[in-house]
C-alpha positions in Angstrom: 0.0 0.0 0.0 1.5 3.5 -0.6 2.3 5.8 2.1 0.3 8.4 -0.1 -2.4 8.0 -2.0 -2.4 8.7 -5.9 -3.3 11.5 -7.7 -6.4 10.2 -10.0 -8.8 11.7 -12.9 -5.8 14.7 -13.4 -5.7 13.0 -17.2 -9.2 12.9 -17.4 -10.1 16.6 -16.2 -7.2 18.1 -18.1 -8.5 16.1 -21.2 -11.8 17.5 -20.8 -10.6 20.6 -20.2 -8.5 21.0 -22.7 -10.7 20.3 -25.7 -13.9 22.1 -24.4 -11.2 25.4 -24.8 -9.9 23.8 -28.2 -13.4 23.0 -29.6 -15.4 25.8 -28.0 -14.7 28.8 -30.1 -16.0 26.5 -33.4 -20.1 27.4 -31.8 -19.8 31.1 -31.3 -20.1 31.9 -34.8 -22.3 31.0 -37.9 -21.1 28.6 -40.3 -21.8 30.5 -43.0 -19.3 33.8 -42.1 -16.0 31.8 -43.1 -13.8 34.7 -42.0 -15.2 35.3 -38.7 -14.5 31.3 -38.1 -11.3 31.9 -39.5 -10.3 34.8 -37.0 -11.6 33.2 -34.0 -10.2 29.5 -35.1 -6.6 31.8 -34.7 -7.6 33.6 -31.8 -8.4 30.3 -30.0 -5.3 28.5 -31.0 -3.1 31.9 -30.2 -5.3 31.8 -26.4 -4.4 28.3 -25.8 -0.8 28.3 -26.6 -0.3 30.9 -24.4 -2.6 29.2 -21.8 -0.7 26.0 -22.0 2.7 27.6 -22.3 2.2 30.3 -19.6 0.1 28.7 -16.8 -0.3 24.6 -17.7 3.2 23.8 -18.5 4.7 25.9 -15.4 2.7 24.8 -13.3 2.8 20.8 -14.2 6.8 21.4 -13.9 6.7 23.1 -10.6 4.4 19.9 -9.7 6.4 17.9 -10.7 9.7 18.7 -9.7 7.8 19.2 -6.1 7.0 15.7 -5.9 10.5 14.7 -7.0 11.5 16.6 -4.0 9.2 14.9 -2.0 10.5 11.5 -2.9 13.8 12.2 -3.0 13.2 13.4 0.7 11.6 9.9 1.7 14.2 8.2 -0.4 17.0 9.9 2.1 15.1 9.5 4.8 14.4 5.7 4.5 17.8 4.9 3.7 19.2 6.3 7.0 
């Protein structure tokens, strides 16, 4: 049994998450007005790069390299 329980559904919710943002922009508009779709299809992908590459991908690092910490820490611990 682990000492501490797994982190579950993070996969899941970020899926989720991720394509409602990706897909969302494609219902605001009419199909018929072609440049409008156009200009919001770039706007959305322009929004979620800098979403993922200014707040996801910082943050999942700084998780990450906090959990590394945190078993690294254990990993000294246990082997004194």
């Amino acid at each position: 049994m682990a000492a501490i329980k797994p982190i579950t559904g993070m996969l899941k919710k970020g899926l989720i998450t991720d394509l409602s943002i990706a897909l969302g922009t494609h219902f605001l508009v009419p199909s018929d007005d072609l440049s409008s779709t156009t200009a919001l299809g770039r706007i959305g992908a322009v929004m979620g790069s800098l979403f993922w590459h200014g707040y996801h991908m910082p943050r999942t690092i700084a998780r990450d390299n906090f959990y590394s910490a945190l078993e690294k820490e254990r990993a000294t611990k246990q082997g004194q």
